[in-house]
C-alpha positions as CSV (number, residue, x, y, z in Angstrom):
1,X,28.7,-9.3,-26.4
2,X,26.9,-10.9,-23.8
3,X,27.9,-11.7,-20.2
4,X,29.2,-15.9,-20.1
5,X,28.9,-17.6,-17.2
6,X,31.3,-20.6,-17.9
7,X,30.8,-22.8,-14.8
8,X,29.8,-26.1,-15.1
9,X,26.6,-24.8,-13.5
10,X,25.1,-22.0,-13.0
11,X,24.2,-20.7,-9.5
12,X,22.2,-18.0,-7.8
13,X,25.5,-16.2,-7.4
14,X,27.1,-16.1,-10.6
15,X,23.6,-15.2,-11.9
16,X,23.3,-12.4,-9.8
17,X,27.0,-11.1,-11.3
18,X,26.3,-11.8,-14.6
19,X,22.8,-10.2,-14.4
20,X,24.3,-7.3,-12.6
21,X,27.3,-6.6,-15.2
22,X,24.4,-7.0,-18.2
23,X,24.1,-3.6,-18.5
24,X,27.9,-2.6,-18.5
25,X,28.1,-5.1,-21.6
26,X,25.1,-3.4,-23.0
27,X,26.7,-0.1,-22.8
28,X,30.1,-1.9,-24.3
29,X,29.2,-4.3,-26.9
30,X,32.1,-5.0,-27.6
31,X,32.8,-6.1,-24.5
32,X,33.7,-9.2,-23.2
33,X,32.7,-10.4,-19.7
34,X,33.3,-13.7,-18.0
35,X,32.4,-15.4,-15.2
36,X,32.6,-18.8,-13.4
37,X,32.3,-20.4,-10.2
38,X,36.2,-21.8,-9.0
39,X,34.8,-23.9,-6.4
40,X,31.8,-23.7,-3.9
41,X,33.4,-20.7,-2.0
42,X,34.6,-18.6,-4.9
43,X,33.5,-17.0,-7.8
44,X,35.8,-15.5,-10.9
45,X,35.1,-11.9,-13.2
46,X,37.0,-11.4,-16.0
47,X,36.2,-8.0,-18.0
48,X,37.7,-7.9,-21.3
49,X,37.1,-4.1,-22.6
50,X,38.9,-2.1,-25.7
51,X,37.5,0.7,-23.2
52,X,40.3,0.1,-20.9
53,X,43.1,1.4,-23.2
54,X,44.9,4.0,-21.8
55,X,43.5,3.4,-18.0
56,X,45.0,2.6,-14.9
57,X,44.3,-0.6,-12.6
58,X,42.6,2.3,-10.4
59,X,40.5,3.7,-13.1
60,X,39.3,0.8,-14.5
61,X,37.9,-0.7,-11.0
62,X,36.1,2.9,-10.6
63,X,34.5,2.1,-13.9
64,X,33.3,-1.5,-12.6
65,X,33.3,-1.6,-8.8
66,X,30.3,1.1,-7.9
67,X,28.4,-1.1,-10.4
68,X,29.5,-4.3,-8.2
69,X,28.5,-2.6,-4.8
70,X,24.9,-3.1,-5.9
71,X,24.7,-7.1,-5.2
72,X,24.1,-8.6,-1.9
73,X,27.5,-8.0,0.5
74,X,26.7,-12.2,0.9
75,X,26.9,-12.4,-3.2
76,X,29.7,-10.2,-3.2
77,X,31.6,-11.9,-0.6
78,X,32.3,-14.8,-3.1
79,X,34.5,-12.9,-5.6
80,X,37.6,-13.9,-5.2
81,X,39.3,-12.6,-8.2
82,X,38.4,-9.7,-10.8
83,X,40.6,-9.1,-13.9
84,X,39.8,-5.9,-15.9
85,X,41.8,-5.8,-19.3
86,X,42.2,-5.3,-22.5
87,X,42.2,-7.2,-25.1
88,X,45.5,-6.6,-26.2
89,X,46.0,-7.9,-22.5
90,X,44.4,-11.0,-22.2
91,X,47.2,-13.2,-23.7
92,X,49.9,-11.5,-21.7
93,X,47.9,-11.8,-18.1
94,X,48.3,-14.4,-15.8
95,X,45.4,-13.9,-14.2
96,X,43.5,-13.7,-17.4
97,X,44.5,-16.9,-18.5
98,X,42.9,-18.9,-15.5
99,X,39.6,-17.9,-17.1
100,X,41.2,-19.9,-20.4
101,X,42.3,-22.6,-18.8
102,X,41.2,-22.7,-15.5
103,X,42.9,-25.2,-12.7
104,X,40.4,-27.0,-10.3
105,X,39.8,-26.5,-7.0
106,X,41.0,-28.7,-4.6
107,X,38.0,-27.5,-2.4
């Protein structure tokens, strides 16, 4: 499944996360990565992966983060928040659900 970017509008920076994470999707097609811009300061990953069954919080970043580390520190200094679940998980996640139904910004 491809990487969404589900801001409004779609900005050098969550390009350069979505374009970064391509190949993790690629490798994971069944995969589900989103991403969106919560206000002009902030930017949002949500990785939705069968993959992460049976994995910790810790080894799931391993699997993500070194991939991350690539971008820009100025591009990466904009994620704010970065959920890493299963699907079995996304219902049950707070954090997941902001991606669902995501409050504005008051920024």
């Amino acid at each position: 499944m491809p990487v969404t970017i589900t801001s409004a509008e779609t900005d050098q920076t969550t390009r350069a996360f979505a374009d970064q994470l391509e190949p993790y999707s690629a490798a994971h097609p069944a995969s589900q990565i989103d991403i969106y811009r919560q206000n002009e300061y902030s930017v949002r990953v949500r990785v939705v992966d069968a993959g992460f069954r049976g994995k910790t919080r810790s080894e799931r970043h391993k699997l993500i983060w070194p991939i991350l580390y690539e971008l820009p520190e100025e591009t990466l200094s904009e994620l704010t928040m970065l959920v890493l679940i299963t699907p079995e998980e996304r219902t049950s996640s707070m954090a997941s659900r902001e991606f669902d139904d995501p409050i504005p910004s008051r920024l």
